[in-house]
C-alpha positions, 0 to 999 in steps of 0.5 A, a space after each residue: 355049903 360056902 367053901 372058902 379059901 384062905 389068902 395070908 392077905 385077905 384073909 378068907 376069901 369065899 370060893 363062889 367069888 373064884 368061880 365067878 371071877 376065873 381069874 380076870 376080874 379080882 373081885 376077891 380085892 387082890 391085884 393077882 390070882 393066888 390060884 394061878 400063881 399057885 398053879 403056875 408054880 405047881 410044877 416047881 414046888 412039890 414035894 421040897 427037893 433034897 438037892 437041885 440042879 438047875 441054872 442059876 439066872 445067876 441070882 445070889 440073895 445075902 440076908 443081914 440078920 445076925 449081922 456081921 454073920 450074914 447067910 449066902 443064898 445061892 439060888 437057882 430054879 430046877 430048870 436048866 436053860 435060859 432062866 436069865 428071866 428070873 433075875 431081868 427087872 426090865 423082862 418083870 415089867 413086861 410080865 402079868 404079877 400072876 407069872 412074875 411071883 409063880 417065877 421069883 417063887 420058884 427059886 430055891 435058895 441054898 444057905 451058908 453062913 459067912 461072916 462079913 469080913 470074909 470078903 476080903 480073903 474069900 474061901 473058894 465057896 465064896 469065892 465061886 459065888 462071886 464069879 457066879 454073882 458077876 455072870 452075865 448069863 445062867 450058870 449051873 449050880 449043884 445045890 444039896 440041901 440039909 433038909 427040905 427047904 419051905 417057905 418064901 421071901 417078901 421085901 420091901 427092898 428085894 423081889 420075892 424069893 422062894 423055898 430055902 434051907 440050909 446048904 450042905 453042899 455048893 457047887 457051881 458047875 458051869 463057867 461064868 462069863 463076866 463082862 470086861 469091865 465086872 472083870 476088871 473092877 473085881 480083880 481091882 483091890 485099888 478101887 474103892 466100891 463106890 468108884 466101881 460102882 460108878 464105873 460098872 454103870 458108865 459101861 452099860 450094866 444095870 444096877 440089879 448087877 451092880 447091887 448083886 456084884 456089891 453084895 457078894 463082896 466083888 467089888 472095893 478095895 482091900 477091906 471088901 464086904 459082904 454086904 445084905 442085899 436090901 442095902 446093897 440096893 439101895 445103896 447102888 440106886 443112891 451112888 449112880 444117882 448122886 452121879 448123875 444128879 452132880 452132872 444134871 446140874 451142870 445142865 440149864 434148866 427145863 422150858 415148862 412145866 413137864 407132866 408124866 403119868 404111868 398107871 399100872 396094876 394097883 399103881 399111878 405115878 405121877 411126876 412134874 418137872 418144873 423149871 428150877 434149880 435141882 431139887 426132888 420129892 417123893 410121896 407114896 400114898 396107901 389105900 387101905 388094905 395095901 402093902 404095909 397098910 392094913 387099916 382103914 384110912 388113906 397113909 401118905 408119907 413125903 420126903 424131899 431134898 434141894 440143891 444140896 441133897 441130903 445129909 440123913 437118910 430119908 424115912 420113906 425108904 428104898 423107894 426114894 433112892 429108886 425113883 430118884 435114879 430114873 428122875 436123875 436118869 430122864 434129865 441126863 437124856 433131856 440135858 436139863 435140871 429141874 424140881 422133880 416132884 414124883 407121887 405114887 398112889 397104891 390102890 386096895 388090893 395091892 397087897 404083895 410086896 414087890 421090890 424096890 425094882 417095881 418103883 425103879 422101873 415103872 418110872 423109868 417106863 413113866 418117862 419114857 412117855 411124851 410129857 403134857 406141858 405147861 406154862 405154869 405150875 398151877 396147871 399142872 398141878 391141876 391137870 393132875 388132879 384129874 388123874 390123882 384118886 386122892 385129893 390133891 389138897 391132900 397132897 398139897 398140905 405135905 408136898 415141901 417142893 409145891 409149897 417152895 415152887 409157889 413162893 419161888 423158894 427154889 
């Protein structure tokens, strides 16, 4: 008799294909194993705790429905130690998808319900979690839970999330080290977010601790927010990267045609820097039975700004502001400006959302890389096609900034 396996995903997988494939040939059509990633998190899963004590990575999720009634999750693995890689989308990048999503699964989350505003005058709960938030090293954390937590969290914005449930009791019990300049910013009523922001970045700290300091409500003036973290990020990713953009242009322009490419698990990245003024363009294409594509066709979607940015909010998403920042991020380190056109290819089988941070650090990664160079766009463009699975006529009939650059728009 045919056993068979069930993957939300894919549907029913046959289980002869597991035996065959023994988690290193996916032949099942996914990017990871789900045996493994069930069998890593094994350990950490059953049954449901009552209550947890662990160290916190520190890791603090803020969801946005209800809003302006908002639930807090302080969140925490049941190990006490070193757990800073739980929270560490450098380490991520590093790691097979199988250990990434046993990890981030393995965090249980605690829930209490604040009301937006409360960030201005918070409770000592809240206030705990602010500190806890703005800790640069795990913490621990008492977390007793109203019944047994279930389920788990997958986002386009945010990295996955395991177990949660209500919380009857938080206690954090360890002593949050903050760095000198988180201190500063959060004792600060003076300083608006956007400036903190900006300034936490100039000190060295990374945006997955901005965004986690802007979301708990640590950090503006006097009328502080609670802010849901998938808006968090990006709004992080938005405000460093406008910093950055306004002194790129200051730069003179690059000498050539630049060409960066990253393959990775399911993905290719492709980025050309050409010689103009700043303007930027990202594209993602899906292959069917993808991430947010479940049909059957090719799904492309573009969207670009010049010179003087944007005024709306682009319709692609997250996405945009992320790669954005690494793009603004390469040429601060080049002392150049330039058009940036930056496409992602997924390919069938990724199929588990991953977090905005997989876009961000990737083409951090890509640029990282020596570039091939060009004298014209032309051969660029061609160069890329041979690294592109999709035909780059496709990609030309959407791409705003190409069409521009060959008719010397920008």
């Amino acid at each position: 008799m045919m056993v068979f396996l069930y993957h939300r995903a894919v549907g029913f997988v046959r289980g002869d294909l597991c035996v065959k494939c023994r988690g290193g040939r996916y032949l099942c059509g996914l990017s990871y194993c789900p045996l493994l990633v069930r069998q890593a998190a094994a350990p950490f899963r059953q049954p449901p705790p009552k209550e947890l004590y662990g160290s916190s990575p520190p890791s603090v999720f803020v969801g946005r429905v209800g809003y302006p009634k908002v639930r807090l999750y302080p969140s925490s693995p049941p190990e006490l130690g070193d757990t800073t890689p739980y929270e560490n989308p450098g380490e991520w990048l590093h790691m097979s998808l199988e250990r990434f999503l046993a990890m981030r699964l393995s965090l249980y989350r605690g829930a209490v319900v604040l009301r937006v505003e409360d960030a201005a005058r918070p409770p000592r709960l809240l206030q705990d979690v602010q500190l806890l938030a703005l800790s640069q090293r795990p913490v621990e954390v008492y977390l007793q839970f109203r019944k047994p937590p279930r389920g788990v969290y997958f986002s386009e914005y945010s990295p996955p999330m395991g177990p949660s449930a209500p919380a009857e009791r938080v206690e954090v019990e360890g002593t949050p080290a903050l760095p000198r300049a988180a201190e500063k910013a959060y004792s600060d009523v003076d300083l608006k977010a956007a400036e903190a922001v900006v300034e936490l970045y100039r000190h060295g700290l990374e945006v997955a601790y901005i965004s986690r300091a802007l979301s708990v409500g640590a950090l503006g003036g006097r009328r502080r927010r609670l802010v849901p973290t998938r808006w968090a990020i990006t709004a992080v990713d938005k405000i460093v990267s406008d910093h950055l953009v306004e002194k790129v242009k200051d730069y003179p322009e690059v000498d050539g045609y630049y060409l960066y490419a990253r393959r990775t698990v399911g993905n290719l990245f492709i980025a050309i820097l050409a010689p103009s003024k700043w303007a930027y363009e990202w594209g993602e294409a899906f292959e069917p039975h993808t991430v947010w594509n479940p049909g059957g066709s090719v799904e492309m979607e573009l969207d670009y700004e010049l010179y003087g940015g944007r005024r709306d909010y682009p319709g692609i998403g997250g996405c945009y502001y992320a790669a954005r920042l690494a793009t603004a991020e390469a040429l601060m380190r080049m002392r150049r400006q330039a058009a940036a056109i930056l496409w992602r290819e997924v390919y069938t089988g990724f199929t588990t959302p991953t977090g905005v941070w997989w876009v961000r650090e990737n083409v951090r990664a890509m640029y990282k890389d020596e570039p091939a160079r060009f004298d014209t766009l032309e051969e660029a463009l061609e160069a890329a096609s041979y690294l592109l699975k999709i035909p780059l006529e496709r990609w030309l009939t959407k791409s705003r900034i190409v069409h521009l650059l060959k008719n010397r728009l920008v």
